[in-house]
C-alpha positions in Angstrom: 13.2 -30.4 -21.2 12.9 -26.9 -22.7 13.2 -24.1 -20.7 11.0 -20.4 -22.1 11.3 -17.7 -20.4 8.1 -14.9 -21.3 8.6 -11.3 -20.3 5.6 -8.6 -20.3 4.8 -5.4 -22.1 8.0 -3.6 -22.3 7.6 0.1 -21.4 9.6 2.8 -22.6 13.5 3.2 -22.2 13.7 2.0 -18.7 12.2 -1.4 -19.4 14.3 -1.9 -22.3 17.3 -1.0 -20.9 16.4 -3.8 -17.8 15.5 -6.4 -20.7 18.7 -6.2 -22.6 21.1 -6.2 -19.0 18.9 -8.9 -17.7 18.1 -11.8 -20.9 21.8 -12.5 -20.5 22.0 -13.3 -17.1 18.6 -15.7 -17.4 20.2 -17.3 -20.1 23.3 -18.3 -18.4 22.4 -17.9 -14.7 18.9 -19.8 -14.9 19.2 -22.5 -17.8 16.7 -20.5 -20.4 16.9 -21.9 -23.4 14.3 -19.6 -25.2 13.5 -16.1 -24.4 10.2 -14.5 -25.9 9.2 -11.0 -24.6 6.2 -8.7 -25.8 7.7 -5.2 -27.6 4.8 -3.2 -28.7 5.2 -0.4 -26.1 9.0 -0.6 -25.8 9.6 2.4 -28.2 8.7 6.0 -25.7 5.3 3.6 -24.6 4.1 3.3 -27.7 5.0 1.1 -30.1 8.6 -0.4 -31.0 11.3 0.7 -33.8 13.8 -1.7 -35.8 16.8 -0.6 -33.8 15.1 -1.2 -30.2 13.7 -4.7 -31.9 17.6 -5.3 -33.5 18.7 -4.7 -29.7 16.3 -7.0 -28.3 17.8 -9.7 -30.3 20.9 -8.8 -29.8 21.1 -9.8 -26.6 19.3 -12.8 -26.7 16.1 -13.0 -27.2 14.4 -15.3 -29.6 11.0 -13.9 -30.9 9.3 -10.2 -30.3 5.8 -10.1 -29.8 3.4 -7.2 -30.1 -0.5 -6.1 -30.3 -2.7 -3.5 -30.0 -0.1 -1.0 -30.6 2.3 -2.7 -32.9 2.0 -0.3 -36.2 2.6 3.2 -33.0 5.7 3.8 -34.8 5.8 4.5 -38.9 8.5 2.6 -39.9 7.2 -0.3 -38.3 5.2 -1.7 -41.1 8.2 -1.6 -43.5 10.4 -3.3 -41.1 7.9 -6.0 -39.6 7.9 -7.4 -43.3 12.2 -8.3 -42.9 12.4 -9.4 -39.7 10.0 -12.3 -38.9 11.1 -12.5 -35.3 9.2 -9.4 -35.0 5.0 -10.7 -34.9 1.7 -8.7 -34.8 -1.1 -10.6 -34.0 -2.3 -13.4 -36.3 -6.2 -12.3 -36.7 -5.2 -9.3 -39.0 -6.8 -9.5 -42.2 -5.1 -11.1 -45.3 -3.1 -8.4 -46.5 -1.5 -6.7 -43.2 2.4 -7.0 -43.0 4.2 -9.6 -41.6 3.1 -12.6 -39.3 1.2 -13.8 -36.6 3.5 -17.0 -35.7 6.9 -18.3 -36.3 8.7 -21.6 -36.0 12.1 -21.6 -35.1 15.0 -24.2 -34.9 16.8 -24.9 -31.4 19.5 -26.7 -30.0 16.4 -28.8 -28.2 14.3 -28.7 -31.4 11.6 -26.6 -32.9 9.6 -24.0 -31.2 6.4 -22.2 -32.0 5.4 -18.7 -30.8 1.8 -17.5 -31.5 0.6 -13.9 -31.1 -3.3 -13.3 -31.2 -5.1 -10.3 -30.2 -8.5 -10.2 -27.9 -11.8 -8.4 -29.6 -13.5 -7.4 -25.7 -12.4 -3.7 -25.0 -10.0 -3.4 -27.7 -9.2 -1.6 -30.8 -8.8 -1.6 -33.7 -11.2 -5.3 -33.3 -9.6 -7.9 -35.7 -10.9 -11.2 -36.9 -12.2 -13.8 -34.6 -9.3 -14.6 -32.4 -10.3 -18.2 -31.4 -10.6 -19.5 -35.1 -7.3 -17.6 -36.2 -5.7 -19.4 -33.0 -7.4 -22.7 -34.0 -6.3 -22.5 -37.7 -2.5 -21.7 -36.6 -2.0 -23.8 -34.3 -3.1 -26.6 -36.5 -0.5 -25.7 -39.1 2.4 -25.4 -36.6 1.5 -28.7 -34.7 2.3 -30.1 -38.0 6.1 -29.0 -37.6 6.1 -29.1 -33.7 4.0 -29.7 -30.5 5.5 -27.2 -28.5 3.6 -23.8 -29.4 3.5 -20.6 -27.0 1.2 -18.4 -27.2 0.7 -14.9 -26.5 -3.0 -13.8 -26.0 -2.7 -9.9 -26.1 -6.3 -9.1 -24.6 -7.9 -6.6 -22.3 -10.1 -8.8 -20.1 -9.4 -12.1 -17.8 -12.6 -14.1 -19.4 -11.4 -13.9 -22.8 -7.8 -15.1 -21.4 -8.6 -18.2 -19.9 -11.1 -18.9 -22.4 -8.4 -18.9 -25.1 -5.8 -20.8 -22.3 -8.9 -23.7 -21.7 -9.7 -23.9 -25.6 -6.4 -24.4 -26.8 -5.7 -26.4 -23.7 -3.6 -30.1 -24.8 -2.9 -28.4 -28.3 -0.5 -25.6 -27.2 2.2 -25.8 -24.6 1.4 -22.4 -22.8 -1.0 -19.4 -23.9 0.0 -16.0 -21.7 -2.0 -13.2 -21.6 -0.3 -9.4 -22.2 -1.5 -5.7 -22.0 -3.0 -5.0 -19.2 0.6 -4.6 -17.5 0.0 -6.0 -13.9 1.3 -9.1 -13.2 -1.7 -12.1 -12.2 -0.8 -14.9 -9.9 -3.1 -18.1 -11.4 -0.3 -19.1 -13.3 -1.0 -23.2 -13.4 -0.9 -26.0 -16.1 -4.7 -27.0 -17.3 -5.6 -30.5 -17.1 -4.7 -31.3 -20.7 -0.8 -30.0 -20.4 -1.5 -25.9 -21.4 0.5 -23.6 -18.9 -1.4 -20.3 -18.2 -0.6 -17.5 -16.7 -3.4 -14.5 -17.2 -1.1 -11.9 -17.5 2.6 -11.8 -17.2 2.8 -8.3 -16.0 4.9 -5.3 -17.7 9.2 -4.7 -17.6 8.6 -0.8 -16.8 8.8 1.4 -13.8 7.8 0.2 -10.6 6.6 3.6 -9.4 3.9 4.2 -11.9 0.7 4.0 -13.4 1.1 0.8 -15.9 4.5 2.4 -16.6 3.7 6.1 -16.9 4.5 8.9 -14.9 1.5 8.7 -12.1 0.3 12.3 -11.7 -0.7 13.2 -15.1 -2.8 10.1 -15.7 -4.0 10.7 -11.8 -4.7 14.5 -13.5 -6.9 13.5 -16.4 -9.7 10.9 -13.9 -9.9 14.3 -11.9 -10.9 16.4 -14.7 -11.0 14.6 -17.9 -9.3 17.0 -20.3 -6.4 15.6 -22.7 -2.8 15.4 -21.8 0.7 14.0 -22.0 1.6 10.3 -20.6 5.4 10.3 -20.1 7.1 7.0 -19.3 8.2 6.4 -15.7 11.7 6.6 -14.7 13.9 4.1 -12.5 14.0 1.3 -10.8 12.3 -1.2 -13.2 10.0 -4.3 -12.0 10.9 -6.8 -14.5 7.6 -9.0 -15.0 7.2 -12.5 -16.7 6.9 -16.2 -16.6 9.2 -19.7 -17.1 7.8 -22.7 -18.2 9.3 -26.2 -18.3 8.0 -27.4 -21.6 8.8 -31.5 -22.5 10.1 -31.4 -26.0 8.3 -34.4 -27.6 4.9 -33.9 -25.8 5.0 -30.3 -26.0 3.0 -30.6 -22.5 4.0 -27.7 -19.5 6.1 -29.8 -17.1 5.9 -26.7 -14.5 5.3 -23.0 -14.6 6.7 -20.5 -12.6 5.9 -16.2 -12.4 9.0 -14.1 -12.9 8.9 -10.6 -10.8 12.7 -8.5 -9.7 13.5 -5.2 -9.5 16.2 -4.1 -11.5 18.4 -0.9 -10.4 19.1 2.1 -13.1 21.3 0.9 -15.6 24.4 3.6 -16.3 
């Protein structure tokens, strides 16, 4: 049995700062063989850098993913092209930098990670998400069964539509982006775990990780403004899945949600 840990959006300093104090103690503490989390707000909210992505492995964790925000910071599509850890979603056109999927090797074998980005309510809109998915997934399955997948994606239909059409072909498929943690995680009747969202790692007293009053400020009266992150304590948001090596089929699926203190 494999054990993957998923983390949500990471927002700004404070939720990186959990991430990197808390993947070791999963690793060790909680049997994780595999830790995937989602980066593309980790850098001030918006975006992520090569030193916070060179961190984030650091201390343990296996693949970055990313989405509607992935190319926030400039240096980003320079570095994205040496570091294949780091994905943006697969349903860019031919030509964007880097990739949409990776396979790595494991002490319990190979393991796929998939990033694909919704078209409902988001921007920029990409290629058809579904056939990218489709296309991918049947290249990897050709090196390994067990694929995850995250769907970076605005609305809950377009989740669980990817989740049930990739059910029995991909071993879980969580949603990201919308930064509050769903409770429907489950395994679909063909072996797919699903979780609709797996929340954010940013502050717990916020407004999807930013500072409340200002976003509070611009529903009253609509005019532009600044967005700071949230400060301390952090809710640290995700999801472990029990994943059967040879099948690649969820054996159980469980949400992740603790608050973590400031870190000095």
């Amino acid at each position: 049995m494999i054990r993957i840990l998923f983390l949500g959006d990471i927002v700004g300093e404070p939720g990186r700062k959990a991430v990197i104090r808390r993947v070791p103690v999963f690793l060790k503490e909680r049997g994780i063989d595999f830790v995937i989390v989602n980066g593309e707000n980790s850098a001030a909210g918006r975006g992520i850098t090569a030193k916070i992505a060179i961190d984030l492995l650091r201390c343990g964790v296996a693949v970055i993913t990313t989405g509607d925000h992935v190319w926030d910071q400039r240096e980003t599509a320079s570095y994205i092209e040496t570091e294949p850890r780091l994905l943006r979603p697969v349903n860019y056109p031919d030509g964007a930098p880097g990739n949409g999927s990776i396979i790595l090797d494991t002490a319990k074998g190979k393991i796929g990670v998939l990033n694909v980005q919704g078209r409902t309510f988001m921007q920029p809109i990409l290629d058809n998400p579904f056939t990218a998915a489709s296309i991918e997934v049947n290249r990897m399955r050709v090196e390994t069964p067990v694929i995850i997948v995250d769907m970076h994606s605005e609305t809950t239909s377009e989740k669980i539509a990817m989740a049930r059409f990739l059910d029995g072909r991909v071993s879980a498929v969580f949603g990201t982006h919308t930064h509050v943690q769903t409770a429907d995680e489950k395994i679909l009747p063909n072996g797919t775990g699903f979780l609709c969202d797996a929340g954010m790692c940013g502050p717990e007293h916020s407004c999807l990780g930013r500072e409340p009053e200002p976003i509070i400020k611009r529903f009253i009266d609509n005019l532009p403004g600044m967005f700071p992150v949230a400060k301390w304590p952090v809710r640290l948001c995700g999801v472990v899945v029990e994943v059967d090596p040879h099948t690649g089929r969820a054996l159980g699926i469980e949400r992740v949600s603790e608050m973590v203190e400031e870190v000095g």
